[in-house]
GULUM-835298 format. One record per residue (C-alpha): residue number from 1; residue in three letters; chain; y, x, z. Coordinates in nm, 2 decimals. Last residue first. Layout:
<atoms>
@i NUM aa ALA ch A v Y u X w Z
...
</atoms>
This chain:
<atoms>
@i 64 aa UNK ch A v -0.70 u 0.01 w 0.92
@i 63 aa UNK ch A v -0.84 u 0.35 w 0.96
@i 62 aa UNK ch A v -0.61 u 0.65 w 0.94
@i 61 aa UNK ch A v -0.45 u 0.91 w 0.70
@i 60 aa UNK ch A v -0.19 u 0.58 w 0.57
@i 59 aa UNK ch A v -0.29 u 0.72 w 0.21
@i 58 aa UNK ch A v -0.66 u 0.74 w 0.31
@i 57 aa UNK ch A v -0.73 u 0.39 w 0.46
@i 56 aa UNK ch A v -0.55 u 0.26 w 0.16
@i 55 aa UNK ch A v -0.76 u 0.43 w -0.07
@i 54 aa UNK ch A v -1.05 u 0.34 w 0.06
@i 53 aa UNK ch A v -1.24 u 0.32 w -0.25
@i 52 aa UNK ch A v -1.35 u -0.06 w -0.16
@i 51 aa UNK ch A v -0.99 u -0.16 w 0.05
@i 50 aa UNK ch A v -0.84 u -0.04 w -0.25
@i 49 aa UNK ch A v -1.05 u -0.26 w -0.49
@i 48 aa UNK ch A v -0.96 u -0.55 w -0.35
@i 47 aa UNK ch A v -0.61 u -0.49 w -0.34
@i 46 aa UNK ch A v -0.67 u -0.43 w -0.67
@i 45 aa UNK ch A v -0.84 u -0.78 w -0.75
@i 44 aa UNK ch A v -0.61 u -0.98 w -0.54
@i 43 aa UNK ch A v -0.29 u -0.89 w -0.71
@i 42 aa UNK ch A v 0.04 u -0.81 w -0.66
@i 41 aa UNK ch A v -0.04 u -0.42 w -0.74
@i 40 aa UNK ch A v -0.02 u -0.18 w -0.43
@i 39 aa UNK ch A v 0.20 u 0.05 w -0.27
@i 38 aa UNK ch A v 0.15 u 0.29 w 0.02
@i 37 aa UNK ch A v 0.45 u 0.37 w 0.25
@i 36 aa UNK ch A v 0.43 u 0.56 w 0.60
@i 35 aa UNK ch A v 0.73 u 0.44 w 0.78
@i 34 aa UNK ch A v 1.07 u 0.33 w 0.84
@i 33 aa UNK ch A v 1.15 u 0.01 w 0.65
@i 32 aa UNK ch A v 1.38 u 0.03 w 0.34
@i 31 aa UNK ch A v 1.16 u -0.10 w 0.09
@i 30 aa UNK ch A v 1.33 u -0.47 w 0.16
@i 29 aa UNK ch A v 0.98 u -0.64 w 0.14
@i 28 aa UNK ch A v 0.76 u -0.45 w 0.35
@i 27 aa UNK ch A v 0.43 u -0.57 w 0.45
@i 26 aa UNK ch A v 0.31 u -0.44 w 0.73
@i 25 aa UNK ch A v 0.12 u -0.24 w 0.92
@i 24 aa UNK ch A v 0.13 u -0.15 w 1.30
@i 23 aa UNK ch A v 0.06 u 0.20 w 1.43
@i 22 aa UNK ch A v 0.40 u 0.26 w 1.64
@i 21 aa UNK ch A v 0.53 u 0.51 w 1.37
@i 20 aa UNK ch A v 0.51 u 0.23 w 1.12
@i 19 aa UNK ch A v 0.22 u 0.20 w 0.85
@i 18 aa UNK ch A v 0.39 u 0.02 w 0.56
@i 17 aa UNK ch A v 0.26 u -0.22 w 0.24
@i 16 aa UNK ch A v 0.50 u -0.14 w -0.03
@i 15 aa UNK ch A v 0.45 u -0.45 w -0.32
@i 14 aa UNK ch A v 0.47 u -0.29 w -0.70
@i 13 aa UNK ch A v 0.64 u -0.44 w -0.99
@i 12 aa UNK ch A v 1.03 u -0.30 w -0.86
@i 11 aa UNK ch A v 0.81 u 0.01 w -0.77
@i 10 aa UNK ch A v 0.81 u 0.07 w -1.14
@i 9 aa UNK ch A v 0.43 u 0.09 w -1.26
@i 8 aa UNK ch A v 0.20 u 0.35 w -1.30
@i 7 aa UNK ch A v -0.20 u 0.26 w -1.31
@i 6 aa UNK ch A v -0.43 u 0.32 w -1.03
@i 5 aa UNK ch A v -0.60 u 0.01 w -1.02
@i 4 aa UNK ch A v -0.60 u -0.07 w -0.64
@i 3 aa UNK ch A v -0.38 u 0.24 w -0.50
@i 2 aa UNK ch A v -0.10 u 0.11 w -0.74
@i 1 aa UNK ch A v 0.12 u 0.40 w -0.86
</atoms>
């Protein structure tokens, strides 16, 4: 589910952005990388809109 727009999609339509066990995020193209995973619509306006709600900051449980 996309944290922007909060509508289901396959995660094949969805981009995984990752919060490693070292703190860094990233963007994670394989969807293998070890991590905390959140995933977001390929667009501007919801990850717009997740930054807004926060919903990225809460999924990851820290402040980005």
């Amino acid at each position: 589910m996309c944290l922007g727009c909060q509508e289901s999609k396959s995660k094949r339509e969805l981009i995984r952005i990752v919060r490693s066990p070292e703190g860094e995020f990233s963007v994670d193209t394989t969807g293998k990388k070890p991590g905390r995973g959140a995933y977001i619509c390929p667009k501007m306006e919801c990850f717009n809109a997740a930054r807004k709600s926060k919903g990225l900051e809460r999924s990851f449980k820290s402040p980005i």
